[in-house]
C-alpha positions as CSV (number, residue, x, y, z in Angstrom):
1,X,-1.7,-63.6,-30.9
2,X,-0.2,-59.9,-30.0
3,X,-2.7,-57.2,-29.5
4,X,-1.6,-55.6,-33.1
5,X,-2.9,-59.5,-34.9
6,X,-6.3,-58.6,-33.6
7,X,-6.3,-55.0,-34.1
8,X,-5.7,-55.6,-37.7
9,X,-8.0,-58.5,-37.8
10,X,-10.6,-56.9,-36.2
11,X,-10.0,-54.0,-38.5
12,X,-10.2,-56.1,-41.8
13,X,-13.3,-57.8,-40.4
14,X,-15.3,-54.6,-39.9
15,X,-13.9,-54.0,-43.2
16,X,-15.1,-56.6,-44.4
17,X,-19.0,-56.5,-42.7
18,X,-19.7,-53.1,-43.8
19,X,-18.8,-54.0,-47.9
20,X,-21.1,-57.0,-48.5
21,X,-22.5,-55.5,-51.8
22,X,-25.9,-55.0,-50.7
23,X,-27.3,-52.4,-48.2
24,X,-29.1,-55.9,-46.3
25,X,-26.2,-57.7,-46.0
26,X,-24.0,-54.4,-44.6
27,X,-26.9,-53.7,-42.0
28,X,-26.7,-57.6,-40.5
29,X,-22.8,-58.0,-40.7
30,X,-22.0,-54.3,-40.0
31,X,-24.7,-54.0,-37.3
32,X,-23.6,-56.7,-35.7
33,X,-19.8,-56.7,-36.1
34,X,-20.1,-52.6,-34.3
35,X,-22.3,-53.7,-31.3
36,X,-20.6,-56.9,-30.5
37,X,-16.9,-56.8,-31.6
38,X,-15.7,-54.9,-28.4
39,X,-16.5,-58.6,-26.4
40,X,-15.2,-61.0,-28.7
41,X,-11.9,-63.1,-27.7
42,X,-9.6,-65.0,-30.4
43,X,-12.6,-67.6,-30.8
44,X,-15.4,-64.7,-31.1
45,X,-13.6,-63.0,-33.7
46,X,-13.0,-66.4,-35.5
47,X,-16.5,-67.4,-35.6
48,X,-17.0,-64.2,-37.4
49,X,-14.4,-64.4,-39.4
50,X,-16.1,-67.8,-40.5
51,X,-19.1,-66.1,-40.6
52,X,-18.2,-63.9,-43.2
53,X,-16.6,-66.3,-45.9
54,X,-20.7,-67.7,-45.9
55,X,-22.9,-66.5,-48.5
56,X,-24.9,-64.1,-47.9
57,X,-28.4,-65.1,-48.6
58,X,-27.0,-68.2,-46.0
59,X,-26.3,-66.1,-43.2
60,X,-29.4,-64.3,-43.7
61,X,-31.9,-67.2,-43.9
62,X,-30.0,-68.7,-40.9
63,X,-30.5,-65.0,-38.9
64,X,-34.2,-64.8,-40.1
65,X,-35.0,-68.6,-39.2
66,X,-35.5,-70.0,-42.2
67,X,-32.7,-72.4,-42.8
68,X,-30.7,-73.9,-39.6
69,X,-27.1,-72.6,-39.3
70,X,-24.5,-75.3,-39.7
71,X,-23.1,-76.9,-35.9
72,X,-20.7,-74.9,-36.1
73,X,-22.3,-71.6,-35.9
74,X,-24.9,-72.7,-33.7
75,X,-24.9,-71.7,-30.3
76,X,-25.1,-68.3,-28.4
77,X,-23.4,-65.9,-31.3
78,X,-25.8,-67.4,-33.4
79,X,-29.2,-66.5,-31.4
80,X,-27.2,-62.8,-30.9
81,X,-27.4,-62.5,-34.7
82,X,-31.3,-63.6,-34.5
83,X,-32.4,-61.0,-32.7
84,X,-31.8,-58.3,-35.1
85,X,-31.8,-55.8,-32.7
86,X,-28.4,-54.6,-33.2
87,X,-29.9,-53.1,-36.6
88,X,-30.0,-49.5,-36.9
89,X,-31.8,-48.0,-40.3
């Protein structure tokens, strides 16, 4: 992947995290796309990428612990999102 793939990828994601359709939703993704994009590698940003064709009211029981997140978004993104700290209001 060249350096302008990921630029525009990572531009359509943030695109994409702050234009959820509700003010929750844009917080979580958009929150958490600005404060960890600048780290993510080819499989960081397709996790997220993932992340965002979920629904919603998923990704937020999953981040507020009331439903467990599939396998494949288990692991150490997954307890970032948790933490909720990256949520500035």
């Amino acid at each position: 992947m060249t350096s302008t793939d990921l630029t525009q990828r990572l531009a359509r994601a943030k695109f994409r995290a702050w234009h959820r359709g509700t003010r929750e939703a844009d917080y979580m993704f958009g929150g958490f796309y600005d404060t960890y994009h600048a780290d993510w590698d080819e499989d960081g940003l397709a996790w997220f990428e993932a992340l965002l064709d979920e629904d919603d009211v998923d990704v937020m029981a999953w981040a507020l612990g009331r439903q467990e997140p599939p396998k494949s978004f288990q692991g150490e993104r997954m307890e970032a999102l948790r933490k909720l700290d990256y949520v500035r209001i």
